[in-house]
mmCIF file of the N, C-alpha and C atoms, coordinates in Angstrom:
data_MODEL
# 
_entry.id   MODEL 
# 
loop_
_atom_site.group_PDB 
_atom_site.id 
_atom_site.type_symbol 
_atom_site.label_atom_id 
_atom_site.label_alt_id 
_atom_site.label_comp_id 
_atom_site.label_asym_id 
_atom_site.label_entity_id 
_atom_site.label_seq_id 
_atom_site.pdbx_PDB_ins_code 
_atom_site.Cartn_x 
_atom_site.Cartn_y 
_atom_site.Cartn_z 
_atom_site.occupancy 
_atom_site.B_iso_or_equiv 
_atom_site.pdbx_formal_charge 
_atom_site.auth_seq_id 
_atom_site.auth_comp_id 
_atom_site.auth_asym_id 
_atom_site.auth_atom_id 
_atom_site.pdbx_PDB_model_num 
ATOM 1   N N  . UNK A 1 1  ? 3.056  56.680 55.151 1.00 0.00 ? 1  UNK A N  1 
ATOM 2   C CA . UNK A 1 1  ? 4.194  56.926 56.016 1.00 0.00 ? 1  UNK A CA 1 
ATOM 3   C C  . UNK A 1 1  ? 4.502  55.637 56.773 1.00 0.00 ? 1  UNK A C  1 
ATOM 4   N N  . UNK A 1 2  ? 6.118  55.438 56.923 1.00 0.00 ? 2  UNK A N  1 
ATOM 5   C CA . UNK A 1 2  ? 6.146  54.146 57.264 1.00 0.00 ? 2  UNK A CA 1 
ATOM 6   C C  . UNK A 1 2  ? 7.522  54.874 58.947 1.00 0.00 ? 2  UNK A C  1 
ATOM 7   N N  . UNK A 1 3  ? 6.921  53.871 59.736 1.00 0.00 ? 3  UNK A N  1 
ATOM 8   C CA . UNK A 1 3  ? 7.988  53.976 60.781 1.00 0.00 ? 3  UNK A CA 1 
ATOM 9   C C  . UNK A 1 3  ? 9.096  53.074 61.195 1.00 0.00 ? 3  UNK A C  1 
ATOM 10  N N  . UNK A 1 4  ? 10.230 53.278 60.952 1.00 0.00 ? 4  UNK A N  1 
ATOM 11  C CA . UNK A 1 4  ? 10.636 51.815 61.297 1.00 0.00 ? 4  UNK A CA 1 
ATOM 12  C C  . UNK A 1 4  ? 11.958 51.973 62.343 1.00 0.00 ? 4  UNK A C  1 
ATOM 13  N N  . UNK A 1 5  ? 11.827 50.980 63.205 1.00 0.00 ? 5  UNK A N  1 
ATOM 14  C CA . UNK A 1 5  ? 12.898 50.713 64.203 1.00 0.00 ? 5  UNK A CA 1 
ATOM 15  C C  . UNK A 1 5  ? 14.143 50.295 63.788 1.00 0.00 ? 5  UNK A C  1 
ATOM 16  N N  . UNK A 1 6  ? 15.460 50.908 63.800 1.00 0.00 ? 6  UNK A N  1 
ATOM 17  C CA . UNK A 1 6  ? 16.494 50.119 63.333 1.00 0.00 ? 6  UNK A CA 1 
ATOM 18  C C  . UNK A 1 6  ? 17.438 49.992 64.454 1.00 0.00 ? 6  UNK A C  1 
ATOM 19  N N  . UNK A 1 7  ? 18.083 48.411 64.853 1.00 0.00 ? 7  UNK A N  1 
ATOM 20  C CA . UNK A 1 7  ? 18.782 48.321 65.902 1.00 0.00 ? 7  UNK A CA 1 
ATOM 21  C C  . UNK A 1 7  ? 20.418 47.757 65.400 1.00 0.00 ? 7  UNK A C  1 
ATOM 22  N N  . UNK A 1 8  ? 21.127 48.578 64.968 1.00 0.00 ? 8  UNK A N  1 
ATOM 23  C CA . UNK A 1 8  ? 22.114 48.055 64.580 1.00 0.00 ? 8  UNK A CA 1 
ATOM 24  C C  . UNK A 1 8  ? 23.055 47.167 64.947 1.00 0.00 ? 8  UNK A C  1 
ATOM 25  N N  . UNK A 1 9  ? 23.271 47.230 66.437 1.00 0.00 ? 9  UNK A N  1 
ATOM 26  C CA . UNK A 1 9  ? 23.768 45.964 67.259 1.00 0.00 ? 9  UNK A CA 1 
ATOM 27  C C  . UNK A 1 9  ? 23.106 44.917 66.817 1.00 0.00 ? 9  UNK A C  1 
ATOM 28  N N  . UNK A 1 10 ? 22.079 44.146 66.652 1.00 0.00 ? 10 UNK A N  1 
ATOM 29  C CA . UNK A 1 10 ? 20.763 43.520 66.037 1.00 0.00 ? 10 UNK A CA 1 
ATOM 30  C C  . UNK A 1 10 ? 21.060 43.099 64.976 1.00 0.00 ? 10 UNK A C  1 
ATOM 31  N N  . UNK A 1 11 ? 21.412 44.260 63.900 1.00 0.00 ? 11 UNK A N  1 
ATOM 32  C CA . UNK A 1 11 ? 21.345 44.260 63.132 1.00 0.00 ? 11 UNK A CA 1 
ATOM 33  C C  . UNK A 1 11 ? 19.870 43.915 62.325 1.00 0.00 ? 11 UNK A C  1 
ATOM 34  N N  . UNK A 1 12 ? 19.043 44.804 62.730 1.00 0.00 ? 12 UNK A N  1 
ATOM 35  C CA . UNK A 1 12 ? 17.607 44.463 62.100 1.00 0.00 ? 12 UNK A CA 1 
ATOM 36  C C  . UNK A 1 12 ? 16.899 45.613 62.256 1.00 0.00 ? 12 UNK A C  1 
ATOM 37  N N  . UNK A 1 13 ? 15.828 45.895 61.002 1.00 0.00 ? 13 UNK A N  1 
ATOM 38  C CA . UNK A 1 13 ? 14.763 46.788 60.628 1.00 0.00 ? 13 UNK A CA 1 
ATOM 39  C C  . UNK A 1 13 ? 13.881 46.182 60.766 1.00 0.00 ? 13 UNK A C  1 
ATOM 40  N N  . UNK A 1 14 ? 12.683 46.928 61.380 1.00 0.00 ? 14 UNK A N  1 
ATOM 41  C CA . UNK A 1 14 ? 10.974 46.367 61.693 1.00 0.00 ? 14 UNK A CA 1 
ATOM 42  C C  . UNK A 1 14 ? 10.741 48.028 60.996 1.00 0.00 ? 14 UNK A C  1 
ATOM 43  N N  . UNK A 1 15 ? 9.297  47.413 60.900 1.00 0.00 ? 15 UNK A N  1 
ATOM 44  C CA . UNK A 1 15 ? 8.420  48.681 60.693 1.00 0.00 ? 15 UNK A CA 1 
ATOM 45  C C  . UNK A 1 15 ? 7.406  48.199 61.512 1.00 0.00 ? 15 UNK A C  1 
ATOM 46  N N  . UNK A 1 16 ? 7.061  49.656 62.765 1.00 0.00 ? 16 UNK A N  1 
ATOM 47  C CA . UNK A 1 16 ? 6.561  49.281 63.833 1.00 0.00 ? 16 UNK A CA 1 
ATOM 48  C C  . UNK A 1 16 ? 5.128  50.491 63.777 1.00 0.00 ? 16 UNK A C  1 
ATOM 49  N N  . UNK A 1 17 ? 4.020  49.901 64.370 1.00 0.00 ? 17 UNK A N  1 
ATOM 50  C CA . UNK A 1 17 ? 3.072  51.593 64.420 1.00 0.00 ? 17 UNK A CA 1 
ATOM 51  C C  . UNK A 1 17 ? 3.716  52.737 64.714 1.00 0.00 ? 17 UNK A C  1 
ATOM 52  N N  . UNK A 1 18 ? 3.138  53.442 64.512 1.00 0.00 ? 18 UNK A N  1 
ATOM 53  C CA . UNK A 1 18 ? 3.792  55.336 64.737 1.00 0.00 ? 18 UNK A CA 1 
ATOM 54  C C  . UNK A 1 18 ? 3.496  55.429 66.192 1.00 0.00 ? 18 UNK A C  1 
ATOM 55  N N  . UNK A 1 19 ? 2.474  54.372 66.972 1.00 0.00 ? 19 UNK A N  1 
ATOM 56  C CA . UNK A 1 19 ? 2.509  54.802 68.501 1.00 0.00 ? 19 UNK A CA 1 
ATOM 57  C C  . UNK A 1 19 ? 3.780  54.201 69.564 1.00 0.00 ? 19 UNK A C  1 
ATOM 58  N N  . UNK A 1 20 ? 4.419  53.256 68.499 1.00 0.00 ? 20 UNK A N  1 
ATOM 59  C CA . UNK A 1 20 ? 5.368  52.810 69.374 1.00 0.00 ? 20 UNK A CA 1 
ATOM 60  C C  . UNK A 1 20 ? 6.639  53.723 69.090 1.00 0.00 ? 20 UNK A C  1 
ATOM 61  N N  . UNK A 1 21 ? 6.816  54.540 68.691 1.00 0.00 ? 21 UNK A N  1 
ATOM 62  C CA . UNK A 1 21 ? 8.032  55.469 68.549 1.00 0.00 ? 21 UNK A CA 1 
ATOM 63  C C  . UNK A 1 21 ? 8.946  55.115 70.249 1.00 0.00 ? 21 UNK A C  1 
ATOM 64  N N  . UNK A 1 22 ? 10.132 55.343 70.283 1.00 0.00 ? 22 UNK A N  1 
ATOM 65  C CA . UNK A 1 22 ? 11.047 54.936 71.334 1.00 0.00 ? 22 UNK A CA 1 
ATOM 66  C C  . UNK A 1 22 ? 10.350 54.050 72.568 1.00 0.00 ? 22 UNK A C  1 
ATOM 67  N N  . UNK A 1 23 ? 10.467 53.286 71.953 1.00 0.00 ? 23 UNK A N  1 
ATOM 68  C CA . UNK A 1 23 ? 9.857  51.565 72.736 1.00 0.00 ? 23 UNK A CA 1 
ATOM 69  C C  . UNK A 1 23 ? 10.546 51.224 73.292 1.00 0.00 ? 23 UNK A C  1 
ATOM 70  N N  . UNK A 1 24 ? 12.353 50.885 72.243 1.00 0.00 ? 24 UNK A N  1 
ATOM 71  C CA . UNK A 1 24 ? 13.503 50.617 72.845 1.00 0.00 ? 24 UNK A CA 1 
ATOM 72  C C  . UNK A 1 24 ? 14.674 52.018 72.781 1.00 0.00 ? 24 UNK A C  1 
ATOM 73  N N  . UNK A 1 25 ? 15.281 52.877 73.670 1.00 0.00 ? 25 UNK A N  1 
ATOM 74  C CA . UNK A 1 25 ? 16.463 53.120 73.422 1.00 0.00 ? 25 UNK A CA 1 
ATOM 75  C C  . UNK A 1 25 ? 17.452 52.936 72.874 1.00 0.00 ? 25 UNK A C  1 
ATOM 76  N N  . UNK A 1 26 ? 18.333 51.666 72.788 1.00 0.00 ? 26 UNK A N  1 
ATOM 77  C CA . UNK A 1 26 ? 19.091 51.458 71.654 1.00 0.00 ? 26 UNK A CA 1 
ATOM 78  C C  . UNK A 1 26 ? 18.833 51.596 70.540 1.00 0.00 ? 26 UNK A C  1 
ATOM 79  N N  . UNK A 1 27 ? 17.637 51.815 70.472 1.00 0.00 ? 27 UNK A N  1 
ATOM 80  C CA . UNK A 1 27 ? 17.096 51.639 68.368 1.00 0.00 ? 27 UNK A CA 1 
ATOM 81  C C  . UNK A 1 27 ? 17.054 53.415 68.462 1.00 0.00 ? 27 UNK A C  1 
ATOM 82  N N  . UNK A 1 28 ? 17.213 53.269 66.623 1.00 0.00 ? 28 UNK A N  1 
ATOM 83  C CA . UNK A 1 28 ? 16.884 55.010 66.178 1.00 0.00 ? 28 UNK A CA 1 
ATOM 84  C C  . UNK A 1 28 ? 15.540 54.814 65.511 1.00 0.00 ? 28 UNK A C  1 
ATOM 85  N N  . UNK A 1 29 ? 14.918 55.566 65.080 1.00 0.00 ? 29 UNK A N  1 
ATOM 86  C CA . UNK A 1 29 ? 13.641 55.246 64.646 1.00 0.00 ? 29 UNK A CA 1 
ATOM 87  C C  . UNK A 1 29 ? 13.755 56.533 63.366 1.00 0.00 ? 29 UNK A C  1 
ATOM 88  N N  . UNK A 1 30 ? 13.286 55.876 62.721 1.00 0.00 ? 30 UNK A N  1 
ATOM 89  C CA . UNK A 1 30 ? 13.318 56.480 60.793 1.00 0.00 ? 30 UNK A CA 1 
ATOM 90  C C  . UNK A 1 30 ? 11.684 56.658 60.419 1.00 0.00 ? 30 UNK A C  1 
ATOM 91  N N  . UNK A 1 31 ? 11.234 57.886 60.287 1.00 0.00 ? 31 UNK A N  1 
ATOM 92  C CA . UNK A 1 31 ? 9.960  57.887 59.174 1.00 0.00 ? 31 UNK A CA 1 
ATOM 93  C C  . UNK A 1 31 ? 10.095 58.107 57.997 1.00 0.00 ? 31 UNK A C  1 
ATOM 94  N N  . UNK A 1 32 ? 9.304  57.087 57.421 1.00 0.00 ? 32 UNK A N  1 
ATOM 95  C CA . UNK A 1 32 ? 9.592  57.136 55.377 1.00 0.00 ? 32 UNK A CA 1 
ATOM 96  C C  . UNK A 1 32 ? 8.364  56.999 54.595 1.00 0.00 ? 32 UNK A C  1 
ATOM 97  N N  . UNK A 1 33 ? 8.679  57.429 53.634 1.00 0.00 ? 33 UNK A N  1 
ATOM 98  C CA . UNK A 1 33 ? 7.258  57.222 52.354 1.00 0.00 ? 33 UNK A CA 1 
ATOM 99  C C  . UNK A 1 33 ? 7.832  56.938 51.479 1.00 0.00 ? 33 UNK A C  1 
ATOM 100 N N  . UNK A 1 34 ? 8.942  56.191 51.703 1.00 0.00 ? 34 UNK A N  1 
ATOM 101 C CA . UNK A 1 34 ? 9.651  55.183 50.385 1.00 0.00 ? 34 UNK A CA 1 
ATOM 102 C C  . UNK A 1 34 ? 9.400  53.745 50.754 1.00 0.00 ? 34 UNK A C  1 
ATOM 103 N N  . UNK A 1 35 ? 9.267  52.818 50.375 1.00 0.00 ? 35 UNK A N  1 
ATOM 104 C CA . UNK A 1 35 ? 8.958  51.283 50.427 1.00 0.00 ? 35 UNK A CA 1 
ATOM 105 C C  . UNK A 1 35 ? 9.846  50.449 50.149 1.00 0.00 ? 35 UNK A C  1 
ATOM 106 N N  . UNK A 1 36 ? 11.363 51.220 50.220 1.00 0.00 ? 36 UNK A N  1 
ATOM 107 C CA . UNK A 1 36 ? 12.284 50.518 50.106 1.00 0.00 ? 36 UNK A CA 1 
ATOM 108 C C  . UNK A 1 36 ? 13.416 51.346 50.622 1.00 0.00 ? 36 UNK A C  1 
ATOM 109 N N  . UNK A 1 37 ? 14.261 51.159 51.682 1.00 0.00 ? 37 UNK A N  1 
ATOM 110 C CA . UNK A 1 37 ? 15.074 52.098 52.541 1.00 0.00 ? 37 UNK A CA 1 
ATOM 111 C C  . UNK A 1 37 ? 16.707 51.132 52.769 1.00 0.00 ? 37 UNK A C  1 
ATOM 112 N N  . UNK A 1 38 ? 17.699 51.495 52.252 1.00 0.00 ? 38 UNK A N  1 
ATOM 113 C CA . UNK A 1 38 ? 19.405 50.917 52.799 1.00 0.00 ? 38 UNK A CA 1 
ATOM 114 C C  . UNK A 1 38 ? 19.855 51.734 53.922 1.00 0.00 ? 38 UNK A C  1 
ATOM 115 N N  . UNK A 1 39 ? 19.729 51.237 54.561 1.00 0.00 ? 39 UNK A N  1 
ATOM 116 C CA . UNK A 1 39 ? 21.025 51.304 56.016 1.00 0.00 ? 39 UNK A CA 1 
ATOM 117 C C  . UNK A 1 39 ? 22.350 51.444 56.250 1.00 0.00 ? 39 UNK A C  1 
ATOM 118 N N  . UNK A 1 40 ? 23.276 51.695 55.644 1.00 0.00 ? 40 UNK A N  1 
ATOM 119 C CA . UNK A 1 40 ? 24.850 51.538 55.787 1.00 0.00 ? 40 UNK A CA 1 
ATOM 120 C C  . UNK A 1 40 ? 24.844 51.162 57.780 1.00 0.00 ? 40 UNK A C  1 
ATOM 121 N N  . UNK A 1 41 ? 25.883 50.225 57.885 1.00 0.00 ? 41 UNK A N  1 
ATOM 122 C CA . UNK A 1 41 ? 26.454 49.503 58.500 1.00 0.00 ? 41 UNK A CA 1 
ATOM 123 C C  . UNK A 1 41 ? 27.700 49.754 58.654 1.00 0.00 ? 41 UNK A C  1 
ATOM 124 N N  . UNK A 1 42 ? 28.651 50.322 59.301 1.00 0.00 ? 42 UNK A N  1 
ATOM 125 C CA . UNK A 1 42 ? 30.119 50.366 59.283 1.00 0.00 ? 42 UNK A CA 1 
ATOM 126 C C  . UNK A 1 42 ? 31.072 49.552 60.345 1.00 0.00 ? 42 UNK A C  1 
ATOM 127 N N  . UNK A 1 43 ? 31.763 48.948 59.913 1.00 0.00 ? 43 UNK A N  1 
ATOM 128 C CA . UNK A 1 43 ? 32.702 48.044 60.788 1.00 0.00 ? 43 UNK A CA 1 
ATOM 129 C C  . UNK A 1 43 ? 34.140 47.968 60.347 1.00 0.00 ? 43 UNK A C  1 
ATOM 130 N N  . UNK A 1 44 ? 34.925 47.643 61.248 1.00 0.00 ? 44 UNK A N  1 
ATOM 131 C CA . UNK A 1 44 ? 36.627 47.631 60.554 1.00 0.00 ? 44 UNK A CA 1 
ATOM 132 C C  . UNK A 1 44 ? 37.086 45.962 61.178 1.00 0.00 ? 44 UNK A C  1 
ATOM 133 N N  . UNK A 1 45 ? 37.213 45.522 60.101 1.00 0.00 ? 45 UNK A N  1 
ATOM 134 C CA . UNK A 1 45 ? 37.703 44.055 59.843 1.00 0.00 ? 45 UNK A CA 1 
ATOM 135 C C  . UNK A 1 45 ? 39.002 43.411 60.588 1.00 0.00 ? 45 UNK A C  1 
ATOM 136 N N  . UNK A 1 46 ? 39.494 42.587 60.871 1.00 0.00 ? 46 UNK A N  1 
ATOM 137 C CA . UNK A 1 46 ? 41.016 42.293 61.689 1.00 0.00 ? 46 UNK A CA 1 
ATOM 138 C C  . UNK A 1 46 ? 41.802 42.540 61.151 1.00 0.00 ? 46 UNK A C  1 
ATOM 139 N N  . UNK A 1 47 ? 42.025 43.238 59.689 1.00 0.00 ? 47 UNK A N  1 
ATOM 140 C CA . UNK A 1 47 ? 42.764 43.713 59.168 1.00 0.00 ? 47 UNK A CA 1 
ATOM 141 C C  . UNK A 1 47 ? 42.992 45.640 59.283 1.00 0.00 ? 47 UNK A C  1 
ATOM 142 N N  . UNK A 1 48 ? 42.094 45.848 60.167 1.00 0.00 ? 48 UNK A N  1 
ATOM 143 C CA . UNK A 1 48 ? 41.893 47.349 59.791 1.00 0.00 ? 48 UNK A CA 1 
ATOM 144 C C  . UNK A 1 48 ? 40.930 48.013 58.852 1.00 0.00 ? 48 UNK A C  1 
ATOM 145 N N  . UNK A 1 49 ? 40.482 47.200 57.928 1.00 0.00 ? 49 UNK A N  1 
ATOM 146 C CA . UNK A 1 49 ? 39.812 47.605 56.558 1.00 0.00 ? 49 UNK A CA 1 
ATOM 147 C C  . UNK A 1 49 ? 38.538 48.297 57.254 1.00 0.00 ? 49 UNK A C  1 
ATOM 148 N N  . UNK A 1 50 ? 38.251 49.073 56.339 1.00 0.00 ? 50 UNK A N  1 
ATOM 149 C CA . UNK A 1 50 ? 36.722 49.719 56.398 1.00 0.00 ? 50 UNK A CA 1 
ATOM 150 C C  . UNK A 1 50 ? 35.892 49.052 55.531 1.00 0.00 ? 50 UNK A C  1 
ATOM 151 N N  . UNK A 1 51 ? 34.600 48.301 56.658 1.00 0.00 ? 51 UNK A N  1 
ATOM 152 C CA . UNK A 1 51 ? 33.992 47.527 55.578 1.00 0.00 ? 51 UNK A CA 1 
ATOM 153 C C  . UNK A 1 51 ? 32.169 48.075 55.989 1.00 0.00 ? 51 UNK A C  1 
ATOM 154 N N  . UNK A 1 52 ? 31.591 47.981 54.459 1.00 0.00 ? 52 UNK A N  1 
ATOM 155 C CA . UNK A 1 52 ? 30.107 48.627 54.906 1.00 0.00 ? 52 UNK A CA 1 
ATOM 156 C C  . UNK A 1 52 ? 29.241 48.021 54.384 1.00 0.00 ? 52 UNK A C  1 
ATOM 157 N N  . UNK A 1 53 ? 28.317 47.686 54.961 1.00 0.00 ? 53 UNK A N  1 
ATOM 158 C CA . UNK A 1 53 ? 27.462 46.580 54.722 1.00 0.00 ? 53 UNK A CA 1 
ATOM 159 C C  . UNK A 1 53 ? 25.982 47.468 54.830 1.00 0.00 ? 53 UNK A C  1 
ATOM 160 N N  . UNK A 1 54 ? 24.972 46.574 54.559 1.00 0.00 ? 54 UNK A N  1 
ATOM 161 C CA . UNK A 1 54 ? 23.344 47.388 54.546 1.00 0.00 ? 54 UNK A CA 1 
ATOM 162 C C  . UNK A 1 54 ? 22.454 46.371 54.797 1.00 0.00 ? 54 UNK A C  1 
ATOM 163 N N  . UNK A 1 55 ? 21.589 47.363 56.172 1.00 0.00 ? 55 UNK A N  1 
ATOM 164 C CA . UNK A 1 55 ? 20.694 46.657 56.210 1.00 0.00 ? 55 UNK A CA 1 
ATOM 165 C C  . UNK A 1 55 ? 19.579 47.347 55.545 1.00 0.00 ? 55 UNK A C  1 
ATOM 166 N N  . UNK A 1 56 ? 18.655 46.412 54.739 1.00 0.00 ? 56 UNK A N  1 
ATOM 167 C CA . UNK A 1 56 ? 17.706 46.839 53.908 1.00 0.00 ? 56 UNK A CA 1 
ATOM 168 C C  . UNK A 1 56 ? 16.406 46.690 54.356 1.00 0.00 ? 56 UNK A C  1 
ATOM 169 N N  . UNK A 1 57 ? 14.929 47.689 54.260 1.00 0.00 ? 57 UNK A N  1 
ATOM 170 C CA . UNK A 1 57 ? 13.883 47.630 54.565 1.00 0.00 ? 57 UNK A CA 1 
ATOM 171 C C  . UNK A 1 57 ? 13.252 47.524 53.679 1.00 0.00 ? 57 UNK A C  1 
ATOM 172 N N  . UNK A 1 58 ? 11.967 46.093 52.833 1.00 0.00 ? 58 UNK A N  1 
ATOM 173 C CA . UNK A 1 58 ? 11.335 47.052 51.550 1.00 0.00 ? 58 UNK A CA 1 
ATOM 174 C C  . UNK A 1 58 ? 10.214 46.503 52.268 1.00 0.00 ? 58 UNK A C  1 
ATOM 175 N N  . UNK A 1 59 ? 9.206  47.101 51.877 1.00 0.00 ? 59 UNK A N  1 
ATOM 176 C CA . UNK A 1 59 ? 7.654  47.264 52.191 1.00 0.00 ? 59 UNK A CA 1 
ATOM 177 C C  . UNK A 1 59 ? 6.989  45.869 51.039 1.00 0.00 ? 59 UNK A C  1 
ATOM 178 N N  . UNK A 1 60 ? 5.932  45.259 51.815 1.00 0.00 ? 60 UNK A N  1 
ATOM 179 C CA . UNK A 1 60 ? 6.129  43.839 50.926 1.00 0.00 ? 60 UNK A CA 1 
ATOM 180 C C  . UNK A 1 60 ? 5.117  43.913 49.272 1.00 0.00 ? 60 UNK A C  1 
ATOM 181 N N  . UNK A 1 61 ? 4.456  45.438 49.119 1.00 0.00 ? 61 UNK A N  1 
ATOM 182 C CA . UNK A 1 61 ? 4.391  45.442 47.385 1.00 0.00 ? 61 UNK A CA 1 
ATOM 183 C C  . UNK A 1 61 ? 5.168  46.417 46.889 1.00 0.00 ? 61 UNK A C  1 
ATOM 184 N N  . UNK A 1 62 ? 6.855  46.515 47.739 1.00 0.00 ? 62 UNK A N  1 
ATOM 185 C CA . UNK A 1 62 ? 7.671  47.121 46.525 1.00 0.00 ? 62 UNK A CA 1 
ATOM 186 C C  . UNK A 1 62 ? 7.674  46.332 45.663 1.00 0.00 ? 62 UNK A C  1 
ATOM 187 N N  . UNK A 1 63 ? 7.994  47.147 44.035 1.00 0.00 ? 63 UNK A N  1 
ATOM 188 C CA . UNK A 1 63 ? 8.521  46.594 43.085 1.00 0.00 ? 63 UNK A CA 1 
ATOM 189 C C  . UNK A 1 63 ? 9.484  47.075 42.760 1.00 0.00 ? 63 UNK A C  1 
ATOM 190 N N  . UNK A 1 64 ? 10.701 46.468 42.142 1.00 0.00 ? 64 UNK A N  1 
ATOM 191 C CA . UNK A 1 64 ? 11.639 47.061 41.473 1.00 0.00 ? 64 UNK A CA 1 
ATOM 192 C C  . UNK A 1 64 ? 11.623 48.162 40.607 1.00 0.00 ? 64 UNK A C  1 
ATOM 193 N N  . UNK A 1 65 ? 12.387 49.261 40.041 1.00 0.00 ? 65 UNK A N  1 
ATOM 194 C CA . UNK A 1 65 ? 12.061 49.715 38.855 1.00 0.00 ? 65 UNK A CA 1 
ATOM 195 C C  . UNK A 1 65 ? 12.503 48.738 36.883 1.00 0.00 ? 65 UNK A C  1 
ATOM 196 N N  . UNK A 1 66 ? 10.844 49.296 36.883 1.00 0.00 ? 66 UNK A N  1 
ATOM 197 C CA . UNK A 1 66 ? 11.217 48.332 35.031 1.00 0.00 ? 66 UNK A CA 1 
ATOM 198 C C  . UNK A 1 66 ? 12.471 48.905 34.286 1.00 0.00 ? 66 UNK A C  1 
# 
């Protein structure tokens, strides 16, 4: 099980111990048993556009799939 802090203002994912759960307020905090997690990001551009971006978490022996 993995815990991780995501601060989107920041724009950044940690994976933090399970004792630090709400450390910071601004962050949401995610538990996972995947080793690789996307974030959607949403923002609207000076044009109006809807644009979505990801922040990504992988655990450092993900592997891809073969």
């Amino acid at each position: 099980m993995h815990l991780l802090e995501v601060d989107p203002a920041a724009k950044t994912v940690i994976e933090i111990p399970m004792d630090q759960c709400d450390r910071n307020p601004g962050c949401k905090y995610f538990k996972t048993e995947s080793k690789r997690v996307k974030f959607p990001i949403f923002s609207v551009d000076e044009h109006y556009e809807l644009r979505i971006n990801y922040l990504v978490w992988q655990h450092p022996d993900w592997q891809p799939p073969a």
